[in-house]
C-alpha positions, 0 to 999 in steps of 0.5 A: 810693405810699409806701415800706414804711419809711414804712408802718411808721413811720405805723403806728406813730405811729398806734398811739401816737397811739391809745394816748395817747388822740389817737384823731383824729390816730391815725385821720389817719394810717390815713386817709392809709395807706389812701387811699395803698393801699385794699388794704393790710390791715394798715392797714385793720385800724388804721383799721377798729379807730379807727373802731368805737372811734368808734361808726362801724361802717358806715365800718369795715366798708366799709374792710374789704371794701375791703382784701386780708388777709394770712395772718396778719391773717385772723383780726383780719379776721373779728373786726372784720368780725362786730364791726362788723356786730353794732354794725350791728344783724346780730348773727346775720350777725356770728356767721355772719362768725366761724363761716366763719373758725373753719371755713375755719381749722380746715379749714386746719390739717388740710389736710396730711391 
């Protein structure tokens, strides 16, 4: 496995290579991020957002159920996750996607109660 300074430094390569339009090489290096950890989701979030860019909705969706989320990615999660069933023709189990997290987010913030 890979370190985490390395994790970063793809990352961010990553990112660059997407935002000067080397979406290939950009999808490379999420590939091997998350061949490297199947359950790291901050990768899997990169590598799922390239793929619906490519009009691959079916092969971003199944690395998001593959993935574990972090707190702070929950949010990015459910957004790709209904984006992607919605370019799948389910738009409606999309939009059921994205009401469960405003749910579970909104349920979350009044837990101190």
């Amino acid at each position: 496995m890979m370190d985490e300074e390395v994790r970063q430094f793809l990352l961010t390569a990553a990112w660059l290579f997407a935002r000067h339009g080397q979406g290939a090489r950009a999808r490379a290096l999420c590939e091997s991020l998350v061949e490297d950890n199947p359950r790291d989701g901050v990768s899997s979030a990169a590598l799922a957002e390239l793929r619906l860019a490519e009009g691959d909705a079916a092969g971003a969706l199944q690395v998001l159920r593959a993935a574990e989320f972090p707190p702070g990615l929950l949010r990015a999660e459910a957004l790709l996750e209904s984006r992607a069933l919605t370019a799948l023709g389910k738009p409606e189990e999309g939009a059921r996607r994205w009401q469960r997290h405003l749910a579970a987010a909104k349920g979350g913030a009044r837990q101190w109660i």
